[in-house]
N, C-alpha and C positions, 0 to 999 in steps of 0.2 A: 688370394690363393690361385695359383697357375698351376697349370697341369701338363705335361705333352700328351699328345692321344698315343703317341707310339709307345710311352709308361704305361697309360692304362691297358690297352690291350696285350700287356707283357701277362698280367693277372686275370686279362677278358681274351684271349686269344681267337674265339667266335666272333668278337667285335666287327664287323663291316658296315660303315654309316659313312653320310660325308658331315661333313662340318656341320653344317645345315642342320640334317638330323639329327645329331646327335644336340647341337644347341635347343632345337625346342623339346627333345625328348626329354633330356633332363632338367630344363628348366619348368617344363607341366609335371614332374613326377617329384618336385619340392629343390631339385637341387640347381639355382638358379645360376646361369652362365651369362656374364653381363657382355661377355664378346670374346670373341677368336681373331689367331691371328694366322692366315697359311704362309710359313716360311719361306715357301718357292712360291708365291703367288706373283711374283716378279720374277723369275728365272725361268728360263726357255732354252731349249736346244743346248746346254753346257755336258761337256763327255769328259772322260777322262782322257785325256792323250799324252802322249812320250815326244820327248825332244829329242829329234834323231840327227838333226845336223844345225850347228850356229855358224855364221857370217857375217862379218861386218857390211855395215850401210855403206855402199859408195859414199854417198850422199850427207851422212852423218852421223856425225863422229858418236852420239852417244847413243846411236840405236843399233840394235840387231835384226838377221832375217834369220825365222827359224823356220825349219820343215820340222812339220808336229804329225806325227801318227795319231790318225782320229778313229782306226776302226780297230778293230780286231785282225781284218783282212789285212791291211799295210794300208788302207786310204790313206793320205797325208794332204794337207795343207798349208801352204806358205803363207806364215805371221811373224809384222814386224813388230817390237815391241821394244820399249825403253827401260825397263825392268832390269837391273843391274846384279839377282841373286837367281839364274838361271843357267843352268851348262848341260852340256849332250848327255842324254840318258836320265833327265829327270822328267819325272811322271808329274802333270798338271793340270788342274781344273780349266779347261778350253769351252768358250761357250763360241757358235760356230758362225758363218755366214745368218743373219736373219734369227736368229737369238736373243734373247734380254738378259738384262744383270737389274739387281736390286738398285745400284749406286755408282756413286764416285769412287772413285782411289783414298778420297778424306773421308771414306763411311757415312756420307751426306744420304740417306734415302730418294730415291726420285718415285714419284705417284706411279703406278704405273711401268716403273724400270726403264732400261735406258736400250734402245732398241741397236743392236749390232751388226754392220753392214759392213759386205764387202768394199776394200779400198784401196788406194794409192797412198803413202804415207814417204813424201820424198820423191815422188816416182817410183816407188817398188810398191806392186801389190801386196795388199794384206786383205786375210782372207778369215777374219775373226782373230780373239783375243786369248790371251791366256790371263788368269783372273787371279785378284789377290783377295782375300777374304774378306776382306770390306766393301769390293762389288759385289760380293754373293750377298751380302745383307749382312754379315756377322763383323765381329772384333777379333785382336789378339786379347783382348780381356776374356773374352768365352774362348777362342780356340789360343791353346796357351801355345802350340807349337808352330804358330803361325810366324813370318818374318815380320820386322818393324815395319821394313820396307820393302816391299817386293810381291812377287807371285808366291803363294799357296803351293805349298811341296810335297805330293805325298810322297817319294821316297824317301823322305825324309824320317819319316817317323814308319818305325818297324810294324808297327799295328796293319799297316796297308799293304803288305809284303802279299803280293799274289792277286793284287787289285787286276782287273781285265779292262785293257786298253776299251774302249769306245764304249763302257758301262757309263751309268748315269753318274756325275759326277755328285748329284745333288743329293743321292741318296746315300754316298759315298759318305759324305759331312754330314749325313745325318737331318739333311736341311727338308727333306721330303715329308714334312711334319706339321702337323696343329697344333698350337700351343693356345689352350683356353683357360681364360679367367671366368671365375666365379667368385659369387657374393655370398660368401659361407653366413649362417647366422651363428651367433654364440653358443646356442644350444648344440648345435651338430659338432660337437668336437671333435668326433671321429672322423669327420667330411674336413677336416683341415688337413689330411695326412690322403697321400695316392692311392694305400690303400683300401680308403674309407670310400672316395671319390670311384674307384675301381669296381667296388659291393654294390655303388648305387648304380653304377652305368650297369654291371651286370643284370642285377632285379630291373632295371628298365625295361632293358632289351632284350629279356629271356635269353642269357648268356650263361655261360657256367663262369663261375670265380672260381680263379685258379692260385689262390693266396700261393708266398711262397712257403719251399718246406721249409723247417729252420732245423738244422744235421748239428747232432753232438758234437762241439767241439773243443779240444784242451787238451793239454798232455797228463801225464799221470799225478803232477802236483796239484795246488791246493793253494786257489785265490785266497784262502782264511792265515793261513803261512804266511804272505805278504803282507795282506793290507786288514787291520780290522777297523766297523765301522761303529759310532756312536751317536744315536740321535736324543740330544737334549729337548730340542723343543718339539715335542712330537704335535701340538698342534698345528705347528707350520708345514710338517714334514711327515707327509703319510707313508713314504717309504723308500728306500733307497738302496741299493742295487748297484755293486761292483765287481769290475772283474780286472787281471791286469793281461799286458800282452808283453813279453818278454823279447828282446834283440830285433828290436824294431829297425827296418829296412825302409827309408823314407824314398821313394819315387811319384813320378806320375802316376796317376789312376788311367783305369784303361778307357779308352777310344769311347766306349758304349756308356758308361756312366757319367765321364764329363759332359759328352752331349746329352744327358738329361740334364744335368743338374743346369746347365746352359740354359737350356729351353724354360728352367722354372728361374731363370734368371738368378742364378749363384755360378759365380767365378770358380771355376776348378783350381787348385791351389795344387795339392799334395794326396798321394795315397788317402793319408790317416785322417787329415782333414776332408777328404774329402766323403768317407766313407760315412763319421757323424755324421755331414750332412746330407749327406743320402739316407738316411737312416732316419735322420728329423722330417727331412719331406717325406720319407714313404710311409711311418708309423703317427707323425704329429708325435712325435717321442724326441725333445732336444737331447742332447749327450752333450759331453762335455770330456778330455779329456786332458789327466795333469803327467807334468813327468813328475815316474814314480821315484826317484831317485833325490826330489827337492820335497818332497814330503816326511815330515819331521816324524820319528819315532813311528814312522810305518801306520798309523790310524788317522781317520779321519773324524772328526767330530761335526756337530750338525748344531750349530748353535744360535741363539738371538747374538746382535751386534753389542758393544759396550760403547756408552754413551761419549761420544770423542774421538772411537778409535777411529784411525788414518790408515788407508788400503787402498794399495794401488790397481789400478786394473789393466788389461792387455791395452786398450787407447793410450796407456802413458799418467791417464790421470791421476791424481792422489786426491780421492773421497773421503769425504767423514764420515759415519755411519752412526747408526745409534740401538737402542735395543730391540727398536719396531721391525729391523732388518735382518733377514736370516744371512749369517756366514756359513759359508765351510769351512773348516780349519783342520788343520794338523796339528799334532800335539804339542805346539808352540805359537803358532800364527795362523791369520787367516788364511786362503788361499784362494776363492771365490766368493763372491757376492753371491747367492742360492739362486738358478732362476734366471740370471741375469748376464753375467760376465766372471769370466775368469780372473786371476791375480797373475800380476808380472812375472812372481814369486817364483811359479812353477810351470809356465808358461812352455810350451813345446818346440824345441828349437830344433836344428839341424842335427846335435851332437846324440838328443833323446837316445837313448837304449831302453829304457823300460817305461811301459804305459800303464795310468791306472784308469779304466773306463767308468764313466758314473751316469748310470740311468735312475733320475730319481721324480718324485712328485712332490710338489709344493704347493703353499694355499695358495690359489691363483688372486684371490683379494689383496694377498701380502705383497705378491710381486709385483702387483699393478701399481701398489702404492708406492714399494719402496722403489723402483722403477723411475717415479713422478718425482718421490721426492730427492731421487739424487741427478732427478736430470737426464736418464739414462736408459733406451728403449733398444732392445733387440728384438732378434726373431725369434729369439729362444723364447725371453718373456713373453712376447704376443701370443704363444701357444700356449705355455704355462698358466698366463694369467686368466685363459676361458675353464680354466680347471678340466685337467687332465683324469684321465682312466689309471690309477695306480697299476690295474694289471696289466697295462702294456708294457711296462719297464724291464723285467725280464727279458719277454718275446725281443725288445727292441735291440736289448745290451747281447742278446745271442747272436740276433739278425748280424749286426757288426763285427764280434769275434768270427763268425762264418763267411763273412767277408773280407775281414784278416786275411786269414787260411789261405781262403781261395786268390788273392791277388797276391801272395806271398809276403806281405806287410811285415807279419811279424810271426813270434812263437805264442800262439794262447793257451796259458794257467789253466788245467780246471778247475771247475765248479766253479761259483761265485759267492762273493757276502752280501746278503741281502738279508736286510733289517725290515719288519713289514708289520707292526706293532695290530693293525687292527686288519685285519682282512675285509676287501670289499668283496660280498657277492651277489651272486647276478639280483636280479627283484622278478617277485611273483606280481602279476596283478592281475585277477576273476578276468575274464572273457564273457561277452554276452553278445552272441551274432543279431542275437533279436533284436539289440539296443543298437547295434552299427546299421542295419538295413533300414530301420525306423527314423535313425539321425538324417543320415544319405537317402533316403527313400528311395533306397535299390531293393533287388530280391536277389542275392549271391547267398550263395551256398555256404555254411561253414567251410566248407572242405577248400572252395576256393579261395575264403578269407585264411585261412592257414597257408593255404600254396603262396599267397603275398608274404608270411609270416619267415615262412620258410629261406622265402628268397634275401632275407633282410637278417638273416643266424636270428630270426626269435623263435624259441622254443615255444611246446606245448605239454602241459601236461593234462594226460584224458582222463588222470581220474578226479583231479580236482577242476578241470575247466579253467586252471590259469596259464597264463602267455608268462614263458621265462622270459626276461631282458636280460642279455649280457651287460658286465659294469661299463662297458665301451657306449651304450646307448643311454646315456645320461638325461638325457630327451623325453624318453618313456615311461612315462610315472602311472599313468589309471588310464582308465575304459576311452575317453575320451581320443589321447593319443593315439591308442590301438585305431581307434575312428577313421584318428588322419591317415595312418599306416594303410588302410584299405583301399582310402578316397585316392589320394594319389597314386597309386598303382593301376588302382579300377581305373583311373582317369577322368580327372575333374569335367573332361567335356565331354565324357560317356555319362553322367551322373544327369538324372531324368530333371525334368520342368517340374514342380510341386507345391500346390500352393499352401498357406499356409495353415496349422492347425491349431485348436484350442478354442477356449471361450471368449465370443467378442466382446472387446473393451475398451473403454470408449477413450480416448487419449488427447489432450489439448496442451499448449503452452500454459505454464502458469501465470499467475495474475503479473506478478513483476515482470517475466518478460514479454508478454503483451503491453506492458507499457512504455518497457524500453524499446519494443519492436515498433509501436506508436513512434517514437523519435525520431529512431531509425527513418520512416514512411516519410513524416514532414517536412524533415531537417531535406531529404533526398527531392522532393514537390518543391523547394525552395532555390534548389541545385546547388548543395552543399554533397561534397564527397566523401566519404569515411576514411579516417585513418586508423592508426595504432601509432601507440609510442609507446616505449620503454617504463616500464616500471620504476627502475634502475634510474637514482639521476649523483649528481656532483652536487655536494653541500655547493660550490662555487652559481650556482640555481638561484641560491636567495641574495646574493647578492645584485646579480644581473635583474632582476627583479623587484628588488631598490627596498628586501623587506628587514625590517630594521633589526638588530639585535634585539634581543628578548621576545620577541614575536614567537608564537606560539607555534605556527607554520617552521619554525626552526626546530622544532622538538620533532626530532625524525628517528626512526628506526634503523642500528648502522648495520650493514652486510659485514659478516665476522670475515667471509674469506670471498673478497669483491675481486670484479675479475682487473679492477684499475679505479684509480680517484673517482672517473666520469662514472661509473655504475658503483657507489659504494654505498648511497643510502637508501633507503625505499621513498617515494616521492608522498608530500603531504598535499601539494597543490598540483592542478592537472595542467596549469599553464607554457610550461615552461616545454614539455613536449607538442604542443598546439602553436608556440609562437617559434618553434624549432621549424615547423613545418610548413609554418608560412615563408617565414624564410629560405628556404629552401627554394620553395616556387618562385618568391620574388627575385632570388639571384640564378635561378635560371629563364626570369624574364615573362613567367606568363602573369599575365595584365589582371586575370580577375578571379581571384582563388576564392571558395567557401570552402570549409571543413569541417569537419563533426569529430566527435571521438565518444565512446562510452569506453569508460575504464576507471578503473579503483584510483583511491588514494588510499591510504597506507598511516592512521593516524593511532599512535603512541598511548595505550593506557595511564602509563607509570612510566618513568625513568630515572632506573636501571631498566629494561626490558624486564620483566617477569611472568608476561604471559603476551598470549599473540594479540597483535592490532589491531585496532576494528578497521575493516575496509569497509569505504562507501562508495560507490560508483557514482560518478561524476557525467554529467550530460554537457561537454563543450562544446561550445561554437567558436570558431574563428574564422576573419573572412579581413580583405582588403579589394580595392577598386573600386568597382560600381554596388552602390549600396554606403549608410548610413547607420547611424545608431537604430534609427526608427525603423528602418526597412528589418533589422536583428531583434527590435522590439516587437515588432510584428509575429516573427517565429516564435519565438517565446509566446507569445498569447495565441495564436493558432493553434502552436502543442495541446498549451493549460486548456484550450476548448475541445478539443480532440479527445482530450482523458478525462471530461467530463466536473473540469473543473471552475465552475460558473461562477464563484463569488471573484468582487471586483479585485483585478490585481495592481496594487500600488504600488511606488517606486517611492525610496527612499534616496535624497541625493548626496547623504550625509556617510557614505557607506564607507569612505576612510580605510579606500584602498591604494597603497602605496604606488602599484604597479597600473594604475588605472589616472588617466587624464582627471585631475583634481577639479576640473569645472564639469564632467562630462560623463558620471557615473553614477550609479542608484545601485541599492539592494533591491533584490526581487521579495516585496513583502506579499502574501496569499494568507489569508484569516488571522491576522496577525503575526504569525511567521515567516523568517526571512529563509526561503527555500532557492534562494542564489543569487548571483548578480551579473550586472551588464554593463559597457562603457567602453569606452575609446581607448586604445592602449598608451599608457603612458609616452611622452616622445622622446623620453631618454632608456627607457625600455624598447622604443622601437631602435634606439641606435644600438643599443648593445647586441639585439639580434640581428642585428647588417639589413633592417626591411626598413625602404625606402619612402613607403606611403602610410596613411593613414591606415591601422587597422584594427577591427572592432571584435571585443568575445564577450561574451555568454557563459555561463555556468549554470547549471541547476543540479542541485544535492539533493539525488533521486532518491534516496530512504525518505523524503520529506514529501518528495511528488508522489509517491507511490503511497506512503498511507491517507493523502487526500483524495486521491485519483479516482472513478467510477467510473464503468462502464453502465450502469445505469441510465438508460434514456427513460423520458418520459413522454409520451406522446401529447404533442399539441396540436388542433383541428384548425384549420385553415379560420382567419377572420372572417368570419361577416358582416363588417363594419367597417366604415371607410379610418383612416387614420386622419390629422389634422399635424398638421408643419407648421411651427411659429422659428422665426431666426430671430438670435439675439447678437447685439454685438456692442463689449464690454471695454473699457479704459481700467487699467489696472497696475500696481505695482511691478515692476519684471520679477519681484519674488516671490510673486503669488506664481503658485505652478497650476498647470492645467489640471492636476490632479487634485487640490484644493478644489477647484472648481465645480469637478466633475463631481466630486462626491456631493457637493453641494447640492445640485441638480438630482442626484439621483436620490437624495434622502428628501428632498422636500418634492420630487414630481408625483410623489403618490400612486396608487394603482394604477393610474391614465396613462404613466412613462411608460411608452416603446420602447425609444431608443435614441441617441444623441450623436452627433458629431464635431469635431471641429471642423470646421473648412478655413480660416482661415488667421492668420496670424500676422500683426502690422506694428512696425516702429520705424519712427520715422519722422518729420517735420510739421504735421499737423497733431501728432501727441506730445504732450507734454514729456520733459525730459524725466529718463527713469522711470516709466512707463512704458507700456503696450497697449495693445487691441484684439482683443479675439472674439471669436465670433461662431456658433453654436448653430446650427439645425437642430432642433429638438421634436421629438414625432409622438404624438400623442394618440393614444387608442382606447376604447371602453369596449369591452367582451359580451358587453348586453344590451349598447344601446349605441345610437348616432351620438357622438358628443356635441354638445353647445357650444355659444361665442362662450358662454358665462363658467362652464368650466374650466374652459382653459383658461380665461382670464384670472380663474380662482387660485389655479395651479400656478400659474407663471407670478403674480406676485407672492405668490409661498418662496419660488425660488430666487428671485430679486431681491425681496427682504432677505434670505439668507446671506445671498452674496452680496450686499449694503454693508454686512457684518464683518465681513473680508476687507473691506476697503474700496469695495469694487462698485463702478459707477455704469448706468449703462451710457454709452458713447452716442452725441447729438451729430 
């Protein structure tokens, strides 16, 4: 939404601020202005001057020496110029010795503007410029009376007839202006139109709003005579509102309106066009109008589309439509799409003699849709579709005929037909100052919180204590609202320091994510960085992943309305966004990535779908470069001791993952459940993701970690007692895993086991082939006494004998 400030202050006439102010005033008092632009903030010294005498260049053939009248007195100045649509006696924008312009001749902007000096041009002095509309900063698309090619004419155009030699040129075009954008929100639907924009700058700045008047207009007949109206679908169509304009006179619109509608960035066209759209920007009210003469049997009808039908629109294009779509039609054919675009059909052309005007309101749901779904976005729509105030449609459709009138456009009908099946009126809602000063922890007066009310048209009424809302404040529903209505006026950085009140209570993370924030902690202590990935993946996932038809992991959730193949199903496994993002780092070259993710997977009840998913949040690791399976097995069992998870965690090597290096993967087993897995990424899985090196993930299915999990510690007291170290070192099959082993140890060391190690692991030419050697620190403790040789002698053949059983020999 753009605005000129020279519009708003047409309705604020007290208005005096500069830019500045006025952008933070309205932007702390709710109505946020994302930036300004000042039109002459590149223009200096340009007048208006008169061309009082031409002469050809000695020097060359395609330029001239003019003497320009620059004052009012007769000052003049000699300027050569190549400009080929200038002659004696025309009046023209002169920007002087030490001057600036916004531009080029090609409407190229320069930062700054392009500074103007005295010169020689051939050997003839020149003594400043005469300017064509594209170095003042504008176009001949906003100024339509502008040359294609040439200098900037005013006597050209009669609007300028009595303009004074050596006046500001720049206020002349109208260019002496602010044009500011704002980030209207949905709710403010009234802040979409100038004179919404206008109410608020007023209530800001203690201004008076000077709405305009809207003056009866119409001759003695009767818009019901020409045109009648019918609304079928009354739930699309809250109300609708015609009037016609008879012996239409199609010209230019004046001087002062196309330079707003300019500034709000709309092309001035014609009279008639352009007055709708002065009338959309000032009220946020689109019109629309048809010629009356291509409308069939003189009514209009307000209908749903029929499934098939083809309707052309003012673009050229021929649409389908269907029933979800409001038409307009005539008593034979469509004629508009509702809301959206006009039909070829009845289209307003040079020949028009009679106008039908149509100010109406539609469901703004409908329009947004059928908008979408025929491909098709206007301005109109984008108003339409925040859901409009029915009762502006009248005001709006007058505003225009009163502007007919007055710019001699046309003859206007009176009365109008207006069809208005439910009437909106304004809403009451209780008032309680006591409840607004205790929110805000201010001390304002009723009397004051009214004087805000007042300044915004909300009523009051004293003997029930409720705030009227006009239907235009769509925004304002309960006590709350009224809240903000104060906060901002009083002014959010006048509103006191407060602390806070009520009963203290006592508040923590829950247990789940104190465990996932546990993850979080270690996975980061390990220098692993957190990502996200997409929910959203491409059934083409499980393939790249090498996971076979019928796999269960293919049983996915499909997205009914995906936004493309790549996001159309919901994801079952979390890898495929983890090895995305490895890849990524590796083909932008950094050497040694770790990454984490918690995020769901997305796993299928039933299919067909019939009820929602179960998600499980997924705790992944992935990493390449420095670092190993074991260094990733580490984190893993660092976590599980972190969250208080002490029994032994085994590793299963049978884990008969597709996507996982077939010699170089385990499942994560904890108390006999398998709560995730770990291993080496497949290497034709790493070719499919374009990563170069070795890379290693992790998974843990955290509904399973978190119902083992405890933060429960127990306190143990420092030993008293010295520990004893025996090293064992064992000859063994290579298919005995360390894990056999360890359990061995651990189930026959008895209360005396501390704790174990490996240090060291050997194959090679003094073992037998197809075998190994490992080799054990084991630490031995008693809580009550010095231990003996003979105990641990006792203990160590308990564990020897077990491991005899294994196959396993100790090493000579």
């Amino acid at each position: 939404m753009n605005t000129p400030l020279s519009w708003i202050k047409a309705y604020v006439p007290e208005l005096d601020v500069t830019a500045k102010e006025y952008t933070d005033s309205m932007t702390l008092s709710g109505t946020k202005v994302e930036g300004y632009e000042e039109l002459d903030a590149d223009l200096d010294k340009i007048v208006v001057g008169k061309i009082l005498k031409i002469e050809r260049h000695p020097d060359a053939d395609k330029l001239i020496v003019c003497q320009v009248q620059i004052t009012k007195e007769g000052e003049t100045v000699q300027i050569v110029t190549g400009a080929p649509n200038v002659a004696e006696g025309d009046i023209v924008p002169v920007v002087l010795d030490g001057g600036r312009v916004a531009g080029g001749h090609d409407g190229n902007k320069t930062p700054g503007g392009i500074k103007i000096k005295k010169g020689k041009l051939r050997g003839i002095e020149s003594c400043g410029m005469m300017c064509s509309i594209e170095e003042l900063g504008s176009s001949k698309e906003m100024y339509t009376d502008a040359p294609d090619n040439g200098i900037y004419i005013f006597s050209n155009n009669k609007e300028y007839d009595g303009i004074e030699i050596g006046s500001s040129a720049v206020k002349a075009l109208g260019l002496n202006d602010v044009v500011f954008e704002y980030e209207v929100t949905s709710n403010r639907v009234d802040c979409f139109g100038v004179l919404g924009i206008a109410r608020e700058a007023a209530a800001t700045f203690g201004r008076e709003f000077i709405p305009p008047v809207i003056k009866e207009t119409g001759n003695q007949e009767k818009t019901s005579d020409y045109i009648s109206v019918e609304i079928e679908a009354k739930d699309l169509c809250s109300r609708y509102v015609g009037r016609v304009v008879k012996n239409i006179k199609l010209a230019p619109s004046p001087l002062w309106m196309q330079r707003r509608l300019a500034a709000c960035g709309i092309r001035p066209i014609n009279n008639l066009v352009d007055i709708t759209n002065y009338v959309m920007e000032e009220y946020s009210q689109p019109m629309h109008a048809y010629d009356l003469d291509l409308v069939a049997g003189k009514k209009i009808i307000v209908r749903r589309g029929k499934d098939g039908e083809e309707f052309q629109t003012l673009d050229g294009q021929v649409r389908k439509v269907d029933s979800s779509i409001l038409m307009i039609c005539d008593a034979e054919k469509p004629v508009g799409i509702a809301g959206i675009m006009g039909g070829e059909n009845s289209k307003i052309t040079d020949e028009v003699k009679n106008v039908l005007f149509e100010a109406a309101c539609f469901n703004g749901t409908n329009i947004r849709l059928s908008g979408k779904k025929l491909g098709l976005r206007t301005d109109a729509a984008a108003k339409f579709e925040k859901g409009l105030d029915p009762n502006t449609a009248m005001e709006a459709i007058n505003r225009a005929c009163q502007l007919i009138e007055e710019l001699g456009a046309g003859e206007v009908v009176g009365g109008a037909v207006d069809v208005y099946p439910e009437v909106r009126t304004s809403r009451r809602i209780p008032f309680s100052p006591e409840r607004t000063n205790k929110i805000l922890g201010t001390k304002l007066s009723k009397e004051t919180m009214l004087g805000y009310f007042k300044k915004i048209d909300l009523g009051y009424d004293e003997a029930t204590g409720e705030v009227i809302v006009p239907s235009w404040r769509q925004d304002v529903g309960g006590q709350a609202d009224l809240d903000e209505e104060v906060a901002r006026f009083f002014g959010y950085d006048n509103i006191p320091t407060t602390l806070p009140t009520g009963e203290a209570t006592t508040g923590k993370l829950s247990f789940k994510l104190r465990i996932e924030n546990a993850a979080r902690n270690i996975a980061e202590q390990f220098g692993f960085n957190e990502g996200m990935n997409y929910s959203f993946e491409s059934p083409k996932v499980y393939d790249k992943l090498l996971i076979p038809e019928g796999d269960k992991l293919r049983d996915n959730v499909v997205i009914s309305n995906p936004l493309g193949e790549d996001f159309s199903i919901m994801r079952t496994i979390s890898l495929n966004g983890m090895l995305n993002s490895l890849s990524t780092n590796f083909n932008r070259r950094n050497k040694n990535v770790r990454l984490y993710e918690l995020g769901n997977i997305y796993l299928p009840k039933a299919l067909p779908i019939t009820e929602l998913p179960e998600e499980r949040i997924q705790f992944t690791l992935g990493m390449y470069g420095e670092g190993d399976f074991f260094d990733l097995k580490g984190v893993i069992e660092e976590y599980l001791e972190k969250i208080g998870m002490k029994k032994l965690v085994s590793y299963d090597p049978k884990a008969g993952k597709p996507y996982l290096h077939p010699g170089r993967q385990a499942n994560i087993i904890y108390d006999n459940t398998v709560i995730g897995y770990i291993g080496e990424v497949h290497p034709e899985v790493l070719d499919n993701y374009d990563i170069g090196d070795k890379a290693y993930v992790a998974v843990l299915d955290m509904p399973e970690v978190v119902a083992r999990a405890t933060f429960d510690v127990k306190y143990e007291g420092i030993a008293k007692y010295p520990a004893v170290t025996r090293d064992i070192s064992m000859v063994m099959s290579k298919d005995i895993l360390a894990g056999d082993v360890e359990a061995v140890i651990r189930k026959n060391g008895g209360q005396i086991l501390e704790s174990y190690r490996l240090f060291d692991i050997y194959e090679g030419s003094q073992i037998k082939e197809g075998h190994k050697s490992m080799a054990y620190s084991i630490s031995f403790r008693a809580k009550d006494r010095t231990l003996e040789d003979k105990d641990i002698t006792e203990v160590l053949n308990k564990i020897l004998s077990g491991l005899s059983k294994l196959g396993i020999e100790l090493r000579q």
